[in-house]
PALOBA-635630 format. One record per residue (C-alpha): residue number from 0; residue in three letters; x, y, z. Coordinates in Angstrom, 3 decimals, m for minus. Example, Ala and Ser with C-alpha at 12.3 -4.5 7.8 and 13.67 -1.06 7.14 Angstrom:
<sites>
 num residuo       xx       yy       zz
   0     ALA   12.300   m4.500    7.800
   1     SER   13.670   m1.060    7.140
</sites>
This chain:
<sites>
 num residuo       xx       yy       zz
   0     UNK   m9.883  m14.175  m12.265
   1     UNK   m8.564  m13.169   m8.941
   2     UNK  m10.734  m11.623   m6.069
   3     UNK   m9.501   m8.830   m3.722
   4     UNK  m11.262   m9.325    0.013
   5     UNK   m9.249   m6.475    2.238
   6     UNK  m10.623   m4.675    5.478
   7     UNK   m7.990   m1.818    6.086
   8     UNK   m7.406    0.130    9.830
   9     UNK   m5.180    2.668   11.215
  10     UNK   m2.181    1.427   13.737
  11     UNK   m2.124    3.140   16.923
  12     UNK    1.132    2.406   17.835
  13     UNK    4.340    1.013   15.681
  14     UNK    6.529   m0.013   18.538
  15     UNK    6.133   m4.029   17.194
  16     UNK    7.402   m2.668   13.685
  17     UNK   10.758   m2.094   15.781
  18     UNK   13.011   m5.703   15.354
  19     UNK   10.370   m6.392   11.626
  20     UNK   11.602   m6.671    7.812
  21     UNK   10.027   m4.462    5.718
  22     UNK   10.126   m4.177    1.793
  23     UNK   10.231   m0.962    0.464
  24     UNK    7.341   m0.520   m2.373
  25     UNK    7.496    2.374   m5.229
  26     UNK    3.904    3.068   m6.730
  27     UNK    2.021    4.831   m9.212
  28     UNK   m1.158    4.709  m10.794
  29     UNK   m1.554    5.032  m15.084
  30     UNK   m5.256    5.256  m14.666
  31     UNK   m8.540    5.026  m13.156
  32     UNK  m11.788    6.442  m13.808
  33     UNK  m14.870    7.046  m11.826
  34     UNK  m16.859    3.890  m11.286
  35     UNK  m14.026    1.777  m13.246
  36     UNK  m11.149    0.041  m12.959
  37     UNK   m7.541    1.456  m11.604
  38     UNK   m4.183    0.529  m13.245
  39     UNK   m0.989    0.302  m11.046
  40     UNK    2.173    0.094  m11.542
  41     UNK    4.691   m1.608   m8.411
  42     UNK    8.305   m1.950   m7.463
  43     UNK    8.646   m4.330   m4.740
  44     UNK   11.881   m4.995   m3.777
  45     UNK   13.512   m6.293   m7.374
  46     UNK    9.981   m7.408   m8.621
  47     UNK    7.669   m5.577  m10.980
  48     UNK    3.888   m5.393  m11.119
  49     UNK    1.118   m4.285  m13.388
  50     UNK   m2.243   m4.050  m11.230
  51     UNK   m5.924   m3.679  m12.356
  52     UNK   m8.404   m3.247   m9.729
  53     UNK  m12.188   m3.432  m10.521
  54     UNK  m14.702   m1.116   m8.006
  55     UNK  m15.343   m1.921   m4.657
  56     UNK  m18.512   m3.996   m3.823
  57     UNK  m18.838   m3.901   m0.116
  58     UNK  m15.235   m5.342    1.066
  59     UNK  m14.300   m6.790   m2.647
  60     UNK  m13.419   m6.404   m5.644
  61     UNK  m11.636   m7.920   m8.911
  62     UNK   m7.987   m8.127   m9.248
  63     UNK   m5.662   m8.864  m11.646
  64     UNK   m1.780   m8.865  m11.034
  65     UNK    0.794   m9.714  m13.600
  66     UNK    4.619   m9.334  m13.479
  67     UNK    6.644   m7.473  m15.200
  68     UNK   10.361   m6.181  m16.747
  69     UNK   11.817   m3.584  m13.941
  70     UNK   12.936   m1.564  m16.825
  71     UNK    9.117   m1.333  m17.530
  72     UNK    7.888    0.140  m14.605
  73     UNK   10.723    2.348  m14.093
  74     UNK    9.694    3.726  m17.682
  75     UNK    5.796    4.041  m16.385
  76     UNK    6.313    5.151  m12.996
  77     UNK    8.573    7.916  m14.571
  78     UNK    6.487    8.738  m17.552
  79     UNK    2.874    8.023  m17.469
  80     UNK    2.207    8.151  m13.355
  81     UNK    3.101   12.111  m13.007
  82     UNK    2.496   12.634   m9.263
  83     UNK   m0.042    9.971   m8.534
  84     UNK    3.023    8.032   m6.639
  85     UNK    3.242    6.467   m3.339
  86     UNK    6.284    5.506   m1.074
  87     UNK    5.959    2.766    1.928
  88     UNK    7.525    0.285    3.397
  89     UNK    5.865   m2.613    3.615
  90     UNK    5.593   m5.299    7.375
  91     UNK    3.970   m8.685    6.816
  92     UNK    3.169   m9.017   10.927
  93     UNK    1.638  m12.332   12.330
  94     UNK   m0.793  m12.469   14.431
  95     UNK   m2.770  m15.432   15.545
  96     UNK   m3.215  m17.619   12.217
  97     UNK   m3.720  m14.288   10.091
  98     UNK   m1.355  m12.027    8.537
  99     UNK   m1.441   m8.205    8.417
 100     UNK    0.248   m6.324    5.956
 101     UNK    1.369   m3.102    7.830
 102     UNK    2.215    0.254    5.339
 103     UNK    4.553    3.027    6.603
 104     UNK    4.057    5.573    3.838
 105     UNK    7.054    8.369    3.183
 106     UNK    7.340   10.980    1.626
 107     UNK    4.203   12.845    1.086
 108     UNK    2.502   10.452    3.435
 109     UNK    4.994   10.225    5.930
 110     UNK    3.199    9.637    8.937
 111     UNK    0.969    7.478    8.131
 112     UNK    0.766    3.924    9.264
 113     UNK   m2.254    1.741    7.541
 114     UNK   m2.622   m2.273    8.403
 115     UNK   m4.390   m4.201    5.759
 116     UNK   m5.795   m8.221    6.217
 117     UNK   m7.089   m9.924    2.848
 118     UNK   m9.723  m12.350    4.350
 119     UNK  m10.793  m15.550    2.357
 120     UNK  m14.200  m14.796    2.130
 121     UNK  m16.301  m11.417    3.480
 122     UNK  m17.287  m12.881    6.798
 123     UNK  m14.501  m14.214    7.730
 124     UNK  m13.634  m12.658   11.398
 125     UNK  m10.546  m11.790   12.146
 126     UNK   m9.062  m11.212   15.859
 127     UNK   m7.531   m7.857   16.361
 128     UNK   m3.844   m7.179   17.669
 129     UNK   m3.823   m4.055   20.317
 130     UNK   m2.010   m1.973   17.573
 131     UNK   m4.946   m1.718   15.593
 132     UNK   m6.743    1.194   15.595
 133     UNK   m9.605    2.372   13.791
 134     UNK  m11.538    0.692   10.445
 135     UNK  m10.806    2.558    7.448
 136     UNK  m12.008   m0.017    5.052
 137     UNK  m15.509    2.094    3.848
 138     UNK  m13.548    4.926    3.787
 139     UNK  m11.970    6.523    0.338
 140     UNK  m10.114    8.865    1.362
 141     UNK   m7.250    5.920    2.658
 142     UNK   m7.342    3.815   m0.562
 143     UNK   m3.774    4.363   m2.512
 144     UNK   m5.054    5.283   m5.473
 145     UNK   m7.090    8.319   m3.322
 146     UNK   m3.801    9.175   m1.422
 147     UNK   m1.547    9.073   m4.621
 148     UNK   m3.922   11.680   m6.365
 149     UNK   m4.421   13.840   m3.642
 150     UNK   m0.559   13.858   m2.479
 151     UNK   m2.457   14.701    1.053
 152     UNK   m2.982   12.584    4.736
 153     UNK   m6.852   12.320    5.660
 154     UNK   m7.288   15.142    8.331
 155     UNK   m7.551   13.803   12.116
 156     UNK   m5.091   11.384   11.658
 157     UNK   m2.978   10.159   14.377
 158     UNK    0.845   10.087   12.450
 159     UNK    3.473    8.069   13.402
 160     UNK    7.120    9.174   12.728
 161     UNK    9.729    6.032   12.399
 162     UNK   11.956    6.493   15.222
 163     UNK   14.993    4.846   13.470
 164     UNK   16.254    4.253   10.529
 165     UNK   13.917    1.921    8.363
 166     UNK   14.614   m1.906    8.343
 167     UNK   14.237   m2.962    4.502
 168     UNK   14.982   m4.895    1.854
 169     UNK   15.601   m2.512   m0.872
 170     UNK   13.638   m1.530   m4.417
 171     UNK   15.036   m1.744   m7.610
 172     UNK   13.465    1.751   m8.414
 173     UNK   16.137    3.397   m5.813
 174     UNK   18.684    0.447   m7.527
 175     UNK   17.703    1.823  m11.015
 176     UNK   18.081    5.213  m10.316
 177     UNK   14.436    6.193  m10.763
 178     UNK   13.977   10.261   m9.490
 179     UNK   10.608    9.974   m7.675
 180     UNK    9.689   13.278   m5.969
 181     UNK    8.629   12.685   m2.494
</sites>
């Protein structure tokens, strides 16, 4: 069993993303009840993943990732995800000995910058880069699954439009053809 341990804030200001990689990411959720556990589907890049998240206790949660056939997730992202789908572009950005995983959402979402930090353990403390903003981590309304099934930015957010065109590595779902709307 695997064990999710994420705090999640919004970036202030994406002028380091300028000279970064990114991977683009393509995905959609097949389920999720109240109180229960969510079931994603991913295209990162030219790999495939089916995701199942247990709820949230405090800053953690269960998590179970398992690869699978592209061919697959095109079929559920395009069939059994309707509009609960999310674009970004994913930034693995060091920063001291930790690693942030900075989101640039499109589409829908475009705007939107969100940096997330899995942590080994809940009190682990982290140091803070200046292009951190404020904690979202207690807050629903910036969880994917929330922003896939709303199709809507949290009000009062600060957006952040790319200035240039987007440095990435590709995903098979644009290689395969896959018609997302955005």
């Amino acid at each position: 069993m695997a064990i999710e341990i994420e705090r999640k804030f919004l970036v202030r200001d994406i002028r380091f993303l300028q000279d970064a990689q990114g991977e683009n990411i393509v995905q959609g959720y097949v389920a999720k009840e109240q109180g229960a556990m969510s079931t994603r589907v991913r295209i990162r890049a030219d790999h495939a993943f089916l995701t199942i998240k247990g709820p949230r206790s405090g800053i953690t949660r269960d998590e179970f990732e398992y690869p699978i056939p592209i061919a697959d997730a095109v079929r559920m992202l395009s069939a059994h995800c309707n509009d609960r789908i999310i674009r970004k572009t994913r930034y693995l950005i060091h920063f001291h000995t930790q690693t942030f995983e900075v989101d640039v959402f499109e589409g829908k979402h475009a705007g939107l910058v969100v940096a997330e930090i899995e942590l080994p353990h809940e009190g682990t403390p982290i140091v803070l880069p200046h292009w951190i903003d404020k904690e979202v981590t207690a807050d629903p309304r910036f969880g994917n699954f929330r922003l896939a099934q709303t199709q809507q930015i949290p009000e009062n957010v600060d957006l952040h439009h790319w200035p240039g065109p987007l440095h990435d590595t590709g995903c098979a779902a644009n290689m395969t053809g896959l018609k997302l709307r955005a």
